[in-house]
N, C-alpha and C positions, 0 to 999 in steps of 0.2 A: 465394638469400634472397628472401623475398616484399614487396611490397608491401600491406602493411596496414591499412586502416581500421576504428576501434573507433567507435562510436554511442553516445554518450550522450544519456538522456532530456532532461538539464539538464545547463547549463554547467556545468564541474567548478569553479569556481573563481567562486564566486558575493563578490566584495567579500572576499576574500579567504579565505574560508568553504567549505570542503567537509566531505561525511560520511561513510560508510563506502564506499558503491558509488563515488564518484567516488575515492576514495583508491586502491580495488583498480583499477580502470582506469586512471588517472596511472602507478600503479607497474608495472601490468603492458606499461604501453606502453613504459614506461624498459626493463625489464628487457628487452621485445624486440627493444628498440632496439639493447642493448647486445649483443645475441647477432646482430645484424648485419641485422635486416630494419628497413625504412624502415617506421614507423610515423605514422599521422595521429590524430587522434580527432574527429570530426564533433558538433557541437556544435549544439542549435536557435538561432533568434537571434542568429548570429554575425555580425556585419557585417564585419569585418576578418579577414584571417588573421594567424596568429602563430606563433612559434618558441619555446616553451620547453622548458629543458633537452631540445634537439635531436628536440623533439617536435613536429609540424605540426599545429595549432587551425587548422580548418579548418567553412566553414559546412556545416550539412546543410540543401542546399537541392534542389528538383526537379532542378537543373542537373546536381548531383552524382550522381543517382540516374540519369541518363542513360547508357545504355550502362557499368555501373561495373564492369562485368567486364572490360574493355579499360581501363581506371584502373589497378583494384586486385584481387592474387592471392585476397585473403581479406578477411572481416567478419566482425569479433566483436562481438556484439550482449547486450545486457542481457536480461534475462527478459521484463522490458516494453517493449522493442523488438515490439511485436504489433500493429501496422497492417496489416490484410490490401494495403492498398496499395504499403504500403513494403513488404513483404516479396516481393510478386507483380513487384517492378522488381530484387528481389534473386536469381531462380530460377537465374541463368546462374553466379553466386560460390558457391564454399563458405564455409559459416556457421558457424562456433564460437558458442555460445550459454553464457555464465557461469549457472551454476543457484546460485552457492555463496548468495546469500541467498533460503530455500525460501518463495517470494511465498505461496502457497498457504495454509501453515502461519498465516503470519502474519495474512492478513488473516480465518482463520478464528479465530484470537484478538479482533483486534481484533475481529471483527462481532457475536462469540458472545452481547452482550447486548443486539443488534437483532435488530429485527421479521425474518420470514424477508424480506418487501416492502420492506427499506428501502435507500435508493438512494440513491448523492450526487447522481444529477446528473436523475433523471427522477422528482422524487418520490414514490416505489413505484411508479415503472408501469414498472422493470423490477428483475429479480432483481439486484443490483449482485453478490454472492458468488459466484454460478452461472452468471449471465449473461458478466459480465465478466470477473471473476479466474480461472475454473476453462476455462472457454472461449478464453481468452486464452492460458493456459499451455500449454494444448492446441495452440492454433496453432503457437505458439512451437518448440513442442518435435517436430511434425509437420513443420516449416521447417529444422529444424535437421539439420546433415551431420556436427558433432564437438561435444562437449559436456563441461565441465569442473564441479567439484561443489568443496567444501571438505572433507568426510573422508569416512572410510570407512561413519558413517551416512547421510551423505545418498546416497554411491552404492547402498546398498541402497533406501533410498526410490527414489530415481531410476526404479532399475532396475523396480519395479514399477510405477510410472507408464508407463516404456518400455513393456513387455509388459502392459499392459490398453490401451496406444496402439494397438499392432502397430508401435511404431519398433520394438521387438526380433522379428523375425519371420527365416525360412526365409534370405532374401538378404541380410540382415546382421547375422545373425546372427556369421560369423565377422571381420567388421568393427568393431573395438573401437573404440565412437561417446561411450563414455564413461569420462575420465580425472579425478584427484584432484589440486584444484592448489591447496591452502588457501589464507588471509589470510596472507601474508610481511610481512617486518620492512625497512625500508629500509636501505640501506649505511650511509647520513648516519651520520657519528658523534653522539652527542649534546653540543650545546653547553652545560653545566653550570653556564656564568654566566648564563644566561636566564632571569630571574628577573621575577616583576611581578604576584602575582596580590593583585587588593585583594578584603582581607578583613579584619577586625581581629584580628588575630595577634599573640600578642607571639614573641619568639625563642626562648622555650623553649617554645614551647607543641605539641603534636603534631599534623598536620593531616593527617585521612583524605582523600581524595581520592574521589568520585563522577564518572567520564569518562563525558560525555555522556546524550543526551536520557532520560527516562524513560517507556519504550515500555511499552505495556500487560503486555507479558511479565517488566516487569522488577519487583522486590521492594523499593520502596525506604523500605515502609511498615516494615517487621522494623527497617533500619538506623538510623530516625529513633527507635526505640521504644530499640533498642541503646544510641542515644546521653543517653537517658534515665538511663538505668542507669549509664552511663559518667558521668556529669553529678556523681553524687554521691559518686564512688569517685575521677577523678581530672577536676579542672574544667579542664586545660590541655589536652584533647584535646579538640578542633574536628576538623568534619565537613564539607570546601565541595561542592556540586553544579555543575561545569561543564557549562553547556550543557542544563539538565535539561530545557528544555524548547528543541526543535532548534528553528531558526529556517526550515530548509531539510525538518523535515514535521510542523510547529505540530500536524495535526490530527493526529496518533499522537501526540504528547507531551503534548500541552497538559493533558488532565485529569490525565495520573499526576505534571506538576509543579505543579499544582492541590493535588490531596490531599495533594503531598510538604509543600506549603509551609505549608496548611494546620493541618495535625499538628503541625508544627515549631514556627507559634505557639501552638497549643492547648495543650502542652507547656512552654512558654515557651523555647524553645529559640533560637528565629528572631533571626537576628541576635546573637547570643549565644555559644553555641554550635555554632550550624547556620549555614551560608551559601549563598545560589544566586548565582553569577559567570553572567556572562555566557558563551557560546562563543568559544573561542579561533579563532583563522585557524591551516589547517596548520602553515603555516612556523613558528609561536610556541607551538605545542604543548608543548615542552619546560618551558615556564614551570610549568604544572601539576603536572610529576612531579620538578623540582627542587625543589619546597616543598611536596613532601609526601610522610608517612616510608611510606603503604600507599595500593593501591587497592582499592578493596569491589565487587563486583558480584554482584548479587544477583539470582537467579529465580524465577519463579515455575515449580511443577509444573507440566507440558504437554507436547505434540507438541514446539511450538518449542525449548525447553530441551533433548530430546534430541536433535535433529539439528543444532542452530546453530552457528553457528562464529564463537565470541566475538570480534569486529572489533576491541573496545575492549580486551578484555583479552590481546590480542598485543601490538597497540600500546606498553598499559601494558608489556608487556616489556623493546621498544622502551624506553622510557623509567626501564628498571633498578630499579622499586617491587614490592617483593611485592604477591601478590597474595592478598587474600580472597574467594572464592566459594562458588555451592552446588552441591553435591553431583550426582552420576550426569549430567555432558552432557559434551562431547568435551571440551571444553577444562578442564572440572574435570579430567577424569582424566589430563591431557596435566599440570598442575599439579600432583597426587599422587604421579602416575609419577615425574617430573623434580624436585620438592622446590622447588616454584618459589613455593611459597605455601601455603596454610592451607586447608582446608575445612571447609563448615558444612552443618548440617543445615537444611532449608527451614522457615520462620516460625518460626523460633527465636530472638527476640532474646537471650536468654541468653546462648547458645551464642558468636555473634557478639560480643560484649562481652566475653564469655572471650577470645575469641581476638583480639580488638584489644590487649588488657591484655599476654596471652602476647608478642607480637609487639616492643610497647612495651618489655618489660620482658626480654625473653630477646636481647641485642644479637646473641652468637654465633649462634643459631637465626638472626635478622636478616643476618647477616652472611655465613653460609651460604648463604643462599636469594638474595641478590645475587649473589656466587658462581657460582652455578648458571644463573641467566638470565641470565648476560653467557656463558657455557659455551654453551646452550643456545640461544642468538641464533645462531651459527653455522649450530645447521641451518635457521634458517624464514626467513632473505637469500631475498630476491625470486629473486634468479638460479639460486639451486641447488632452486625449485620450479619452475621453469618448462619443463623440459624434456619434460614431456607437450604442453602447446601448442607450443612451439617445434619440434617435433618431427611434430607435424601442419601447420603453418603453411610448413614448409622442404618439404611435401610434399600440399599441401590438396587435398583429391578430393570431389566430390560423394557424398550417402550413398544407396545404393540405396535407390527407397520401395517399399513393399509396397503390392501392389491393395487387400491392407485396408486402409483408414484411419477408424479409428473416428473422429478427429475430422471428416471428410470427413462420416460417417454422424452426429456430431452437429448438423455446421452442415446438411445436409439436413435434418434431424429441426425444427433452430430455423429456418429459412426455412418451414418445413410450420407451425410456430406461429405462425407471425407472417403468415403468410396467413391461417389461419384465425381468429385475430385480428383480422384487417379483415375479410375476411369475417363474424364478428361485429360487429364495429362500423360494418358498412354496413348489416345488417339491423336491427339496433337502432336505427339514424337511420331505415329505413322504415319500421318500426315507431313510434317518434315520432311520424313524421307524419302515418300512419294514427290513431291515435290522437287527433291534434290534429284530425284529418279528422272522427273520430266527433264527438268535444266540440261542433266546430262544429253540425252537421247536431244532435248534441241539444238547442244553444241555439236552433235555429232552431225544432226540434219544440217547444220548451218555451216558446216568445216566440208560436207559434202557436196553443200551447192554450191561453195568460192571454188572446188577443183576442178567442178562441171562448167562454173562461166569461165574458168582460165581453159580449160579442155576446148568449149566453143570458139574464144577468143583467136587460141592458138592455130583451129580450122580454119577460121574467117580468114587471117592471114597470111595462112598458107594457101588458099584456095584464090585469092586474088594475088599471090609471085607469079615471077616468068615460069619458074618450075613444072607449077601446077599442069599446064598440057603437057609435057613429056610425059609428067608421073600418068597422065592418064592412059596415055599410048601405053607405056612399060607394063604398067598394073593392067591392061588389055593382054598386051602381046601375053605378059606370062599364062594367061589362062587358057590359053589356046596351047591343042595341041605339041605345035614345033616348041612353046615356049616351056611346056612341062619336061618334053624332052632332055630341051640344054639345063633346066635348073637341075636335072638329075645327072647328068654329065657333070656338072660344076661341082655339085656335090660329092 
């Protein structure tokens, strides 16, 4: 059995608050605890160590990173695990790398309605999509000896990411670097009296349930429009938003619970009919899905929809609520397949409002489909996915690299621009000053021909007074002779 340490960006357990990546890390460390290897998770900011459920929280500090291959057998690192620093103290350990949430996908959603120049942290003065996210995942996935995804789309995406990398090349090629280890469901049975969400509900009234933040990808404009329609056919069925806007990535949330809430009062919905709670803490999760009869989750068309792999709506499995979704992504069809829930077509509030009503009103359909996903929890238990990683971790080996490394040839290619970059922006400062050089030298020409027209002015003036013939007689007389005489006398 190995010795394991998993990295996380942030504390998993923020005030008692985690979200999707810190929940699959907690679990997969339990599950490989349980399968016999000593697991840690390295945390930033940790001042203390700790032991939960037989888990070691552990600082990630320089100290750790010293020699950590005489530590620890293996590191499992997140997608944004991409410090060329941290990674260059990690060369001597084999690296498992979690791809299952596809970073890329998303942040070319999120960016899709900025500038190409827009950056969080260098305002446009560098590419933040190209520069960082795409370059980054590159390193990542160049660092990386074993690699796990969540289904069978994202291992196709992968895989051509792989092969335009050259991670799939001639010498590992027969080395199988990438395995499917989806979002699992926890052992915990669920506690059913855990009950406490304030909203104003009365006991018969029906309560849709919305789990978590509302990410740019998500749809939750159709369900607020849904509830419109719902409003007037039957007024006991409330809609609450847990968490709609995450408190753990405010800037991916914040405007889609903006617009959600928005709507809600333009509607007059808000507080009425529609509710946003706050975020639940892991451990109290269960409160959400005992007081309420469905959960809705809704997408928008894109990339992300097809490859994702619905965090929330496992969960919601977890938590034994059918489920409503849309149509054509893994986990829809994992829901159509299985009879786990309803499907709807994309902006369709209609559609959606049918099938809440259907859901409400057909108890047997209802009762069936509970059924089914307490059936169906059996196979997505953390422990009975785990056996691709567990399976590399009982046996971890460095991955053969290939001489090509196209990322190798992009960061040459971005170290060539950013030379030439300064390079520009050294000449441009010479240029400046050249510049400031000329300005000068033409104030100076130009402050010397105002004292040369006031010099001629002054002549012209003088030379047409009465004066002017004395002065010429006098200025004669003295060059002469008798007149050098008296100026020496005078003298």
């Amino acid at each position: 059995m190995s010795r394991i340490v998993m990295f996380s960006h942030r504390p998993i357990f923020q005030k008692g608050l985690t979200s999707g990546p810190g929940i699959r890390i907690f679990e997969i460390a339990k599950a490989l605890q349980r399968k016999g290897h000593k697991v840690s998770i390295a945390e930033p900011n940790r001042k203390k160590e700790k032991t939960k459920d037989k888990i070691n929280f552990i600082s990630w500090n320089e100290e750790l990173l010293v020699n950590i291959e005489k530590k620890f057998d293996v590191a499992i690192l997140q997608a944004w695990n991409d410090e060329i620093n941290f990674l260059n103290k990690l060369k001597k350990i084999p690296k498992v790398v979690d791809l299952y949430s596809p970073t890329l996908i998303e942040h070319a959603d999120f960016c899709v309605k900025k500038t190409k120049f827009e950056s969080y942290y260098e305002k446009g003065k560098i590419d933040y999509f190209y520069d960082d996210v795409i370059m980054n995942l590159s390193r990542i996935i160049m660092e990386g000896d074993f690699f796990i995804c969540a289904n069978k789309q994202q291992k196709a995406y992968y895989i051509g990411i792989f092969s335009i990398l050259g991670k799939i090349n001639p010498k590992s090629y027969d080395y199988n670097i990438l395995e499917i280890v989806p979002f699992g469901i926890s052992e915990k049975k669920l506690n059913k009296n855990l009950k406490g969400l304030k909203v104003k509900k009365k006991k018969d009234d029906f309560l849709i349930l919305w789990p978590g933040g509302i990410f740019p990808w998500f749809d939750a404009i159709t369900l607020i429009k849904a509830m419109k329609i719902l409003e007037k056919k039957n007024s006991k069925i409330k809609l609450v938003f847990v968490g709609a806007n995450n408190p753990l990535d405010s800037h991916f949330t914040k405007h889609g619970f903006e617009q959600a809430k928005k709507l809600a009062k333009k509607l007059k919905l808000f507080d009425v009919n529609i509710f946003f709670h706050d975020w639940i803490s892991y451990s109290k999760r269960e409160i959400m899905y005992n007081e309420s009869e469905m959960a809705i989750i809704l997408i928008n068309k894109g990339f992300e929809k097809d490859i994702s792999h619905r965090t929330r709506i496992i969960d919601c499995l977890w938590g034994e609520i059918p489920i409503i979704t849309t149509n054509d992504s893994e986990v829809s069809n994992i829901i159509q397949e299985k009879n786990l829930g309803l499907i709807v077509s994309e902006k369709n509030e209609k559609e959606v409002a049918e099938k809440i009503i259907e859901l409400i009103n057909n108890k047997e359909l209802k009762n069936q489909i509970i059924k089914n996903i307490n059936n169906y929890k059996k196979e997505i238990m953390w422990n009975k996915l785990m056996e691709p990683l567990d399976l590399f971790c009982k046996k971890p080996k460095l991955c053969k690299q290939s001489k090509f490394n196209v990322y190798n040839l992009l960061n040459e290619k971005q170290k060539s621009v950013e030379i030439c970059e300064r390079e520009l922006i050294t000449r441009n400062n010479e240029l400046i000053i050249k510049n400031q050089q000329i300005k000068e030298l033409f104030n100076i020409i130009n402050n010397q021909k105002k004292t040369i027209e006031k010099q001629l002015i002054n002549i012209c003036q003088f030379k047409s007074s009465v004066i002017y013939p004395f002065f010429r007689i006098t200025s004669g007389f003295g060059k002469t002779k008798t007149g050098k005489i008296i100026q020496k006398l005078i003298k």
